[in-house]
Steps between C-alpha positions, in 0.01 A plus 500: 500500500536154647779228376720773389807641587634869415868686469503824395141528440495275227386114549790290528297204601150361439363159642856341579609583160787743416387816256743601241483877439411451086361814445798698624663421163163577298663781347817365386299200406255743239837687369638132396149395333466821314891479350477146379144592379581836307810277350317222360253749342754663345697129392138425400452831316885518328568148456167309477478146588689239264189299380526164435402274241120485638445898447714563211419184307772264289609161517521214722779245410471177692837283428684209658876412496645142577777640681432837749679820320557846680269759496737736375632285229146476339426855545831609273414210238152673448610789533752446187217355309318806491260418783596849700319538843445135496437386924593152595413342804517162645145325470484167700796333545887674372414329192201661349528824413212799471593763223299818477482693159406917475249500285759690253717285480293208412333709187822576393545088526210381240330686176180409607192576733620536847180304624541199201604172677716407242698839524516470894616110494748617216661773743540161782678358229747774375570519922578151528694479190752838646560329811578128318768641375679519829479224649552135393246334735127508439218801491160418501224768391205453750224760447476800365241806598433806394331783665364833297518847570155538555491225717820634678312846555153334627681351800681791570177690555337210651751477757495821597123578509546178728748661701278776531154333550706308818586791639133650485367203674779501756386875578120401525544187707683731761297793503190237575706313747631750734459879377596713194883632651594123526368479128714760391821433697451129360506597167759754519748243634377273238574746195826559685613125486420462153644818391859458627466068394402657137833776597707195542463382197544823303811595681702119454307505124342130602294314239083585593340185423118340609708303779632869654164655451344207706801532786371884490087389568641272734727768721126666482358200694787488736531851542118540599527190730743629699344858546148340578658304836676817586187698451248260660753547814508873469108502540441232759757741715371819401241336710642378824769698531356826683701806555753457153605720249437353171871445421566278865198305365663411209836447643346264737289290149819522309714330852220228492464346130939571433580165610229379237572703241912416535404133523275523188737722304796328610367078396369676164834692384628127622286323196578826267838417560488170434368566154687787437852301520318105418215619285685577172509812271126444386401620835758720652360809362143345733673422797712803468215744472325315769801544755494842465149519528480321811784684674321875380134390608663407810613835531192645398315317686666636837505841368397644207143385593485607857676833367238559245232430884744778683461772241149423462420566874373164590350516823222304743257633352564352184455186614234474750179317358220710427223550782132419417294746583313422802787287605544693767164494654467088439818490713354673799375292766 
């Protein structure tokens, strides 16, 4: 082999660059995946996930204050009132206030039909009318909205036959862009990203919302992005590097793309960040669910995938390109 360097029998050093040894911890490495995945199935399986407003239906309380109040303040006011398992958040500036209803508790609120305008504008107004009571300054009802049951259950299945249809598309794209092992190691690490962000959630008892569910598609997109540049390395030296066990191979891929995966995982946990401290508490439960995303499908990207190519044998012949027949003879002289 030309360009490298060996200690030990094992490639230390390939085209001036340093290999790091990262399938000496493979093992270790499948022991952690498999704990924090067999705990978040069984969070997922005791606990369930805490679904927000846009699964379980309820009511969406838009209301502003002329003077910023605390969050905690205006959670004990409605909670006096009768609202029980009312969620504020801060919506815009510290102001403006978003107040989410169970759907419960706001047909405990009004006599009438839980879809009737009148009855859902009438629950804005009993709100509004609680919390005025506290304060001497100014509250302003904005908008009011309402979302059904029904409604509440057709985006939970939506979302996850969309979760699901991603991850069939993911598996095809590989299988038809390198070979059927990648496909399934791709996938793998992909239903092992999403299972522990989904664990996360049960375990802390987070709220579930549309926002969460589109961090979660979008840890799919990241995930898979990452694993396809460590892949497309892992072929390309499947094919120049001659004389290799399959594990040196992909010690000497991983060694090549880390400084671009650190860089790319390390500027986006830098915006998620950002917006998980700046961003406010309508999107902390998104930027939260994307941090941990990011930082698992980096992990699983280095090697729960290339894991999933170890036990599967992945050798040479996996990934040579298929010889015409007669090749041979139109390459004689």
């Amino acid at each position: 082999m030309t360009n490298t360097k060996e200690e030990n029998g094992k490639i230390t050093e390939y085209m001036g660059k340093r290999v790091y040894d990262f399938m000496r911890w493979r093992k270790v490495a499948a022991a952690v995946s498999a704990a924090l995945v067999i705990a978040s199935i069984i969070a997922l399986t005791m606990n369930g996930l805490k679904l927000g407003l846009d699964f379980t239906g309820g009511t969406q309380i838009e209301v502003g204050y002329e003077n910023a109040p605390r969050i905690e303040d205006v959670r004990s006011q409605l909670e006096d009132a009768g609202f029980a398992g009312a969620a504020v958040v801060r919506f815009g500036s510290d102001s403006e206030l978003l107040i989410k209803l169970p759907p419960d508790v706001a047909a405990e609120q009004t006599q009438q039909n839980a879809r009737d305008a009148e009855a859902t504008q009438s629950i804005g107004d009993n709100v509004v009318a609680a919390l005025r009571q506290h304060t001497d300054g100014r509250i302003d009802l904005r908008r009011v909205e309402m979302v059904g049951p029904q409604i509440g259950e057709e985006l939970r299945d939506d979302g996850g036959l969309g979760m699901l249809f991603a991850l069939i598309v993911v598996m095809a794209y590989v299988a038809l862009r390198f070979q059927y092992k990648f496909a399934v190691g791709a996938v793998v690490a992909l239903i092992h990203d999403v299972i522990i962000v989904l664990g996360f959630f049960a375990i802390l008892r987070l709220d579930f919302d549309l926002t969460v569910l589109a961090a979660v598609l979008a840890v799919i997109g990241y995930s898979i992005n990452d694993t396809i540049v460590v892949f497309d390395r892992v072929r390309e030296n499947f094919r120049k590097v001659r004389q290799a066990e399959p594990a040196e191979i992909i010690n000497i891929s991983m060694s090549q793309t880390l400084s671009r995966t650190f860089m790319t995982s390390f500027t986006t946990l830098l915006v998620l960040w950002a917006l998980q401290f700046f961003g406010g508490e309508l999107i902390h439960n998104f930027s939260l669910a994307l941090i941990v995303g990011v930082i698992i499908g980096t992990f699983s990207s280095v090697y729960v995938a290339a894991n999933i190519l170890m036990a599967m044998h992945i050798s040479k012949e996996d990934l040579m390109p298929p010889v015409k027949e007669g090749a041979e003879l139109d390459d004689m002289p």
